[in-house]
C-alpha positions as CSV (number, residue, x, y, z in Angstrom):
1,X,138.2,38.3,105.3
2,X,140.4,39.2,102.5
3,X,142.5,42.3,102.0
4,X,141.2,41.8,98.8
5,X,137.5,41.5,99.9
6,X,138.3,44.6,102.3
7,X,139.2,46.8,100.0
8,X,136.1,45.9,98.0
9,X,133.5,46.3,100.7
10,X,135.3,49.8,101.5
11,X,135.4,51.2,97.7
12,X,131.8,50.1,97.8
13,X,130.8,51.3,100.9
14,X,132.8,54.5,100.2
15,X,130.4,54.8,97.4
16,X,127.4,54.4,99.1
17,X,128.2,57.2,101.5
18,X,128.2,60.1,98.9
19,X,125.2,58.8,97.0
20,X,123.2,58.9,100.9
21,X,124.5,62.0,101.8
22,X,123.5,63.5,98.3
23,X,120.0,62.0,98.4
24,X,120.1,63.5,102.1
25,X,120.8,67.1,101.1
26,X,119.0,67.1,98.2
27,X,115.8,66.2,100.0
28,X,116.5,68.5,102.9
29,X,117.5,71.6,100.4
30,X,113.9,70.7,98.6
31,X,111.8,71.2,102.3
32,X,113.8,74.6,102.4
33,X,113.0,75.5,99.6
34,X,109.4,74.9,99.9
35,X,109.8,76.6,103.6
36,X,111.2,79.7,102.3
37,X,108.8,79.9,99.1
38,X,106.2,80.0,102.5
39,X,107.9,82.4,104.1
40,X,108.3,84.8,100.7
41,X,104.2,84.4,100.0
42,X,103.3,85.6,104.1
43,X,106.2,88.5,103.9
44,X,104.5,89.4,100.6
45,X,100.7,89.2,102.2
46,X,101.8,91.4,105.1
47,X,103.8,94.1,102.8
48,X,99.7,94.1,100.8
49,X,98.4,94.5,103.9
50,X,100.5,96.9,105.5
51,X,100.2,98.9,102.3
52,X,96.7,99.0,102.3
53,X,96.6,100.3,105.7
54,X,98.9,103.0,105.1
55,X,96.9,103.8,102.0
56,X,94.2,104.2,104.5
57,X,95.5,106.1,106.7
58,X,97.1,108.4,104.3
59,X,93.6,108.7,102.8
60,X,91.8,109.4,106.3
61,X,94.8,112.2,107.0
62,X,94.1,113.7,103.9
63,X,89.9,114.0,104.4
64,X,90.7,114.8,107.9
65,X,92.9,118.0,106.9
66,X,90.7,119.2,104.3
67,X,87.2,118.2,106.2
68,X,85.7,116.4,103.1
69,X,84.0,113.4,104.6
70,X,81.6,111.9,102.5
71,X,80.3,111.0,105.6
72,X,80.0,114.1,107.5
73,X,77.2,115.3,109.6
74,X,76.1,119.1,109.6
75,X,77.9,120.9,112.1
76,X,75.5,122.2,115.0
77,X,75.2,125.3,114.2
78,X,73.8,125.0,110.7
79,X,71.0,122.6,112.5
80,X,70.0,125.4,115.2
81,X,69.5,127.4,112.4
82,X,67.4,125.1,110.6
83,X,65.5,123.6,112.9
């Protein structure tokens, strides 16, 4: 082979090798992308969820310190009376 030809196949080859890598990173940065758009969407589902449960229990504190469940049952002695 050449020096001529060398030099040829190495500018080409040269050229090849940033084009691949490029192509490479681009498709790698793409699947990170789409793993961190995953990662965004379950950290947001969790911070709903976590605020619905404090929500909750900020709600049950509250009934609980002034007694005003919906849900309450007569206390005993009010059904001794009664019944």
């Amino acid at each position: 082979m050449s020096t001529r030809e060398e030099e040829r196949d190495l500018l080409v080859n040269t050229r090849e090798i940033p084009s691949a890598l490029y192509l490479y990173v681009k498709k790698w940065t793409a699947q990170l992308a789409i793993l961190i758009q995953h990662a965004v969407n379950e950290v947001d589902a969790l911070r709903k969820v976590w605020e619905m449960e404090t929500n909750l229990n900020s709600w049950l504190n509250f009934q609980e310190k002034n007694q005003k469940y919906p849900f309450q049952c007569p206390s005993p002695s009010l059904i001794h009376v009664v019944g």
